[in-house]
C-alpha positions as CSV (number, residue, x, y, z in Angstrom):
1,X,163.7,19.2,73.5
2,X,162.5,15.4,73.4
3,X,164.6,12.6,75.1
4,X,165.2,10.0,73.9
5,X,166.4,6.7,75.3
6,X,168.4,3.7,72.8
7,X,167.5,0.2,73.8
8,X,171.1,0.5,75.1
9,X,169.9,2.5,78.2
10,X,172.1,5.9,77.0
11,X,170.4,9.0,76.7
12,X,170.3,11.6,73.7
13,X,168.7,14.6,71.9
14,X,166.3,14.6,69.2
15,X,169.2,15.1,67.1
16,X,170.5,11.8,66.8
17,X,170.9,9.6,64.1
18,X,168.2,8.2,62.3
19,X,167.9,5.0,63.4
20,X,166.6,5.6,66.1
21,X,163.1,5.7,65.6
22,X,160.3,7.5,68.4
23,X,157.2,6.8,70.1
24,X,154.8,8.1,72.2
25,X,153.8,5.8,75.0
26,X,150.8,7.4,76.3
27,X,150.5,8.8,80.5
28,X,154.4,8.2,80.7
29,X,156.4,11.1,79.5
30,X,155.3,14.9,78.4
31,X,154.0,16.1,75.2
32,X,157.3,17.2,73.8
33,X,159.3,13.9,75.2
34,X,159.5,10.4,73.2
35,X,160.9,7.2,73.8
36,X,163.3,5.8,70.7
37,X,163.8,2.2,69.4
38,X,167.0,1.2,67.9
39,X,166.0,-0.7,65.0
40,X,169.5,-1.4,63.9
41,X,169.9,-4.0,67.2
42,X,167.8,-6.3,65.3
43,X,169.6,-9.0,63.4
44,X,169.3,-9.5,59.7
45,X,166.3,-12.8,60.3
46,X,164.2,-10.4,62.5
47,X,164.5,-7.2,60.1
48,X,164.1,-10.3,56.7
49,X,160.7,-11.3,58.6
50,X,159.5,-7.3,59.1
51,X,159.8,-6.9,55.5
52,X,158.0,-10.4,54.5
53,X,155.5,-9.8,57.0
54,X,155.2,-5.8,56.3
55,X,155.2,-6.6,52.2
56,X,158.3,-4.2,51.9
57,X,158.8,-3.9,48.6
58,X,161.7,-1.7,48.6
59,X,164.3,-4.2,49.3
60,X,165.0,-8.0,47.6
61,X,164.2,-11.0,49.3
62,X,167.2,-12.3,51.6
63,X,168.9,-8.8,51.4
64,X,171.0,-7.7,53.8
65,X,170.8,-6.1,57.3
66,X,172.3,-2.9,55.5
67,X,170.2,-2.8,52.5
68,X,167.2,-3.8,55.3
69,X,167.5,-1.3,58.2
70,X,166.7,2.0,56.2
71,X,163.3,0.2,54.7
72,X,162.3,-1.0,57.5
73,X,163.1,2.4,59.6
74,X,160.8,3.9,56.7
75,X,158.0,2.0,57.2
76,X,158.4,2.1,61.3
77,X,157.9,5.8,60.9
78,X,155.2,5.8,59.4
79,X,153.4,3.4,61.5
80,X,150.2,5.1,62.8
81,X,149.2,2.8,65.9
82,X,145.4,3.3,67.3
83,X,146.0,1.9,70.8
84,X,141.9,1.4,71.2
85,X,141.9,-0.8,68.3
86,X,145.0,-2.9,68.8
87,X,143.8,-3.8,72.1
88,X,140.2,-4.4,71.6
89,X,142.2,-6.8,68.5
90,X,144.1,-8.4,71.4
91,X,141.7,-9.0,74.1
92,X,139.1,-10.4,70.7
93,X,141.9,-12.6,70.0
94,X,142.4,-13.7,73.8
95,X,139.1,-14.7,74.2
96,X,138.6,-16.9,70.8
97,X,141.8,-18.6,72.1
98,X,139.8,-19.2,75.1
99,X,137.4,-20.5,73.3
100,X,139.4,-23.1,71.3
101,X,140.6,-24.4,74.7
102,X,144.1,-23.0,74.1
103,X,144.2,-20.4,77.2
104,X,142.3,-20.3,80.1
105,X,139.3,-17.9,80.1
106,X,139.5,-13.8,79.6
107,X,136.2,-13.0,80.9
108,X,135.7,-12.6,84.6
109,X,132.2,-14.2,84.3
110,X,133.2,-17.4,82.6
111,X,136.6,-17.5,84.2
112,X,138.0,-20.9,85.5
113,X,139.9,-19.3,88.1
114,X,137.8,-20.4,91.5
115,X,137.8,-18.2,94.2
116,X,138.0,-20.2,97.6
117,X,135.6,-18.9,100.6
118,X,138.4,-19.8,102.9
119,X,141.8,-17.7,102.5
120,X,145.4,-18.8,103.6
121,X,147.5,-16.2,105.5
122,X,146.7,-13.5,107.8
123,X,143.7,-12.2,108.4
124,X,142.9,-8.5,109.6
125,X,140.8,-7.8,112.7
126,X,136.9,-6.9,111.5
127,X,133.7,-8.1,110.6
């Protein structure tokens, strides 16, 4: 049986409504257990913006948060994420911010974080 848990914190079975859509988040749970995202929290701007975004066809532009749940619930299910790609796409995107001056560096090597020979607090007993 797979657990689920609503963005509202209450448990449930793998029997429960639809909108409530699963995901695996890798090391933390057991094969057979999922963690669920209720997609019908979001309000109508945030779901408008998924299907803009997304290029949902299925429902008109502006529609509402009724006629938008089920498409976007569709299309969250079939969502295939590759972890090692979406975060070699983050950290890529990280450092060309860098780059651009907008963040401070990703890369220990060219970091701008400066490491201080002399360090405040306690010190242990040792060499």
């Amino acid at each position: 049986m797979s657990r689920t848990l609503n963005t509202d914190g209450n448990r449930g079975s793998s029997s429960d409504a639809d909108k409530n859509v699963a995901f695996h988040l890798p090391g933390t749970f057991s094969r057979n257990e999922q963690v669920r995202v209720d997609l019908t929290k979001l309000e109508a701007p945030s779901l408008r913006k998924y299907r803009r975004v997304f290029k949902l066809g299925e429902v008109q532009q502006g529609g509402t948060k009724d006629e938008l749940i089920p498409a976007v619930v569709r299309h969250w299910k079939q969502t295939i994420v590759d972890e090692d790609e979406t975060l070699i796409a983050f950290v890529t995107a990280l450092r060309q911010r860098a780059k651009r001056g907008n963040i401070q560096a990703v890369n220990n090597r060219h970091s701008s974080f400066k490491t201080n020979s002399t360090r405040s607090g306690p010190r242990g007993k040792g060499k």
